[in-house]
N, C-alpha and C positions, 0 to 999 in steps of 0.2 A: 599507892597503886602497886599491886602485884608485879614481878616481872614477865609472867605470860600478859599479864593487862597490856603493859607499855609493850611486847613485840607485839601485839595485835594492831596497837595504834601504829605502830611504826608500819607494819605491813601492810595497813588501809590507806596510811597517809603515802607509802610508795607507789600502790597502786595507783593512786588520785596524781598523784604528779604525773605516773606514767601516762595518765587517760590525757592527763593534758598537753603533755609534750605531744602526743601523738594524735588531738585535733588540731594543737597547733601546725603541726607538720602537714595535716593533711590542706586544712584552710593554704599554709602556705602554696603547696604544691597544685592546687584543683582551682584557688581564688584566680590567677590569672588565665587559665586556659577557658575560665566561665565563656567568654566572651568570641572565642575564638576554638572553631571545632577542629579536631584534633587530626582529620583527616577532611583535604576538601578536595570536592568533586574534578576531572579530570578537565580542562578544558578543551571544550568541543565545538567549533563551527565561529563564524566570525565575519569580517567583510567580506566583499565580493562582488565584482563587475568583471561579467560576463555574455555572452548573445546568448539568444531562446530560441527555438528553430522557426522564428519567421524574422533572422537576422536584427531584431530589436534588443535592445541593453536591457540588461536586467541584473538589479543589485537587491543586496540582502535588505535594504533599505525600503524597497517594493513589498515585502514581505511581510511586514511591522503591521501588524494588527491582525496578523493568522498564526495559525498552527500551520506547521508544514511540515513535508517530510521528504529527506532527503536520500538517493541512491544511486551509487555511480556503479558505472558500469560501459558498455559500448554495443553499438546495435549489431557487431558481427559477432556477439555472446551467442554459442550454440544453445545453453539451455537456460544456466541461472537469470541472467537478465530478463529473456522474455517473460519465465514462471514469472519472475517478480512483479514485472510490469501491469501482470494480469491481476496477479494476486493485489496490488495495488490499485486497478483500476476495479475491481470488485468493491472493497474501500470505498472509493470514490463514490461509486454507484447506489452503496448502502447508506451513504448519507444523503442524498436525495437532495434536496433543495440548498442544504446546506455544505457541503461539498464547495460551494461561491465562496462559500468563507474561510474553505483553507486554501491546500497548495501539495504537490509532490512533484520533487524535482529530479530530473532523471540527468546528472552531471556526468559528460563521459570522460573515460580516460582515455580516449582516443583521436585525438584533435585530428591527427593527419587523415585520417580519414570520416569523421563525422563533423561533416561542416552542419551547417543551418538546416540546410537543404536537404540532406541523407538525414538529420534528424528527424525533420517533418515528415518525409515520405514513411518511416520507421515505426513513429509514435504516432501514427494515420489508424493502427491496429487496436490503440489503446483507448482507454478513456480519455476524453478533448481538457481535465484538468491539471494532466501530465503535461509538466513543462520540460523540455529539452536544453540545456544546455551546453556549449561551447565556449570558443576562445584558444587564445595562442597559447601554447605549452607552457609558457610561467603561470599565467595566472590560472591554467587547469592544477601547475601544478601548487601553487599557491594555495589555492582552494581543499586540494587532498588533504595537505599536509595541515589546514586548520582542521579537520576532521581528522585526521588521522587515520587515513584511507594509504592505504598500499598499496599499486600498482605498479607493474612493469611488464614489458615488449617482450614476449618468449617465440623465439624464429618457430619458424615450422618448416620441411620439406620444402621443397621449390620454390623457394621464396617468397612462401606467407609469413605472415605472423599473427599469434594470439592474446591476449592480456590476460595478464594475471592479474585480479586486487580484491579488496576487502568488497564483503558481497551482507554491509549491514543494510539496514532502514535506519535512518538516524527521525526520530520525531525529535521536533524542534517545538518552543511554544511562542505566544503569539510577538516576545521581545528576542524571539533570535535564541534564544538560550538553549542548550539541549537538557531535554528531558531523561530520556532511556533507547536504546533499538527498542524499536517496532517492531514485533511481531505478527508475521503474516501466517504461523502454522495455529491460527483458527480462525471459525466462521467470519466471513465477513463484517456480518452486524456487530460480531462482538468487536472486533479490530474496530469499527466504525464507534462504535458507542464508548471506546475511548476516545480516541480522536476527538469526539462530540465534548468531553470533557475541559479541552483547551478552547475550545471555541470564546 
């Protein structure tokens, strides 16, 4: 054998080593994450006993076998709340019959002043599948804080006060689980004909 013959073998045969150091490496490095993704989803939403605005309990547990959609907020919201409410009872309405089968939960952050009662006169404007929620300030703020909702008391002039806080839709699917924000900036049907998708 020539000595260009043997550097050629020597050259293919390092190559060939290299190729397999570095499946072996990769095998090692990718074989165990197979099973386990590399980034997982944030968690979002969770237990919960709270009143609906006809003073009756209502847990996440009532909820299990819908799609629903969640939105906090308070009824002395000068503008985002209401849009929403409408924008959401449009939703409602595009699904027609089927609409019994989900749910949207309108969670305030406002205990001291949205008892049962100022919820119901409130959500009187809205579609009848909007449900209101309350509760004593842990477990409102319990409930934020599995969503990961932001809220806080900002004083005003003469001693009012406004809220501040996170102004999403959370859609949930029919085990509680969160999906994605819902989007209300389109057509109703098309907002609905997701929706229709968890059903």
């Amino acid at each position: 054998m020539t000595a260009q013959a043997t550097r050629l073998w020597l050259v293919i045969g390092a190559f060939l080593a290299g190729l397999a150091l570095c499946f072996g490496a990769i095998v090692l490095i990718a074989g165990p994450r197979a099973s386990t993704p590399v980034f997982q989803a944030a968690q979002v939403g969770g237990p919960f006993r709270l009143l609906d605005q006809d003073g009756k309990p209502i847990t996440d547990q009532d909820l299990r076998g819908k799609p629903f959609l969640v939105f906090f907020g308070f009824t002395h919201c000068p503008d985002v709340c209401p849009t929403t409410l409408f924008d959401v009872s449009e939703v409602m309405r595009s699904l027609g019959p089927d609409a019994d089968r989900t749910a949207a939960l309108f969670v305030t952050v406002d205990p001291e002043r949205d008892t049962a009662a100022a919820l119901k006169d409130y959500l009187a404007s809205f579609d009848p599948h909007l449900h209101g929620l309350t509760g004593d300030p842990a477990a409102l703020a319990a409930i934020a804080k599995a969503y990961r909702v932001y809220y806080k008391k900002v004083p005003l002039d003469g001693g009012d006060y406004t809220m501040d806080h996170t102004a999403i839709v959370y859609l949930m699917d029919t085990e509680g689980h969160f999906v994605s924000p819902f989007s209300l900036k389109r057509k109703p049907e098309v907002a609905a004909a997701e929706l229709r998708k968890y059903l």
